[in-house]
Phi, psi and omega in degrees: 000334185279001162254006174276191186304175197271339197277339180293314210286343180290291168336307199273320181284015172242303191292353161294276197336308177264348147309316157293299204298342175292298189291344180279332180310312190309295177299331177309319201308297205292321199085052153258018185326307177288355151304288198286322197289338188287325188309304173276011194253289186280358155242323175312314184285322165285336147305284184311344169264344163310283175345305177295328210256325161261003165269312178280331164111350198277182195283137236255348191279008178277004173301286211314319205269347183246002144270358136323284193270309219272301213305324156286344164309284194315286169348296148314312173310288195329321181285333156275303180306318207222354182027047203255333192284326143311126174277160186033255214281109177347134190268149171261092214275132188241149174326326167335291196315315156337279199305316181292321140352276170298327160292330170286325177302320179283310169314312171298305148351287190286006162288275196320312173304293209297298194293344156290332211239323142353274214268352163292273165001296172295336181293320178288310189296313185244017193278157171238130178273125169269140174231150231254000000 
């Protein structure tokens, strides 16, 4: 994996996070919530940080900022998407909800780019070339 291009590794290294975070969306629909929040929360997170840490090479310490934002992603999604997590009265989802979403989701992005970019940056400065 550490030799395909750099934009596929970018690519994949995005695509982890919110891919759980999709299937976890997915399974709230159906009425699997605790099935998706544990596949994203508790596989998701730990995958992407495998990923980050042995294909992109960054610091193991970006686990704090992406169990920061996926654990309130996912949360949120759920309250919008599955409405499983309020006990009684139906929750009523306001644009608020949208929003605070859509800010966690980008805010996960720009973690996941900075820890790539981390960690090329560390890959680069200390990897060894060999020379003919």
């Amino acid at each position: 994996m550490r030799t395909w291009p750099r934009e596929l590794r970018w690519l994949v290294a995005e695509l982890i996070p919110f891919g759980f975070i999709f299937v976890a969306m997915v399974l709230t629909l159906v009425g699997a919530a605790l099935v998706g929040f544990i596949l994203g929360a508790f596989i998701g997170i730990p995958l992407t940080l495998v990923y980050l840490n042995w294909v992109q090479d960054a610091h193991s310490a970006w686990i704090l900022p992406l169990i920061g934002l996926m654990f309130p992603a996912i949360y949120t999604g759920m309250l919008i998407f599955g409405h499983t997590i309020s006990k009684g009265e139906p929750l009523v989802v306001t644009p608020a909800y949208w929003q605070a979403f859509g800010g966690l989701l980008a805010a996960l992005a720009v973690t996941v780019a900075l820890a790539v970019v981390n960690g090329e940056r560390h890959h680069g400065r200390y990897s060894y070339v060999v020379r003919r």
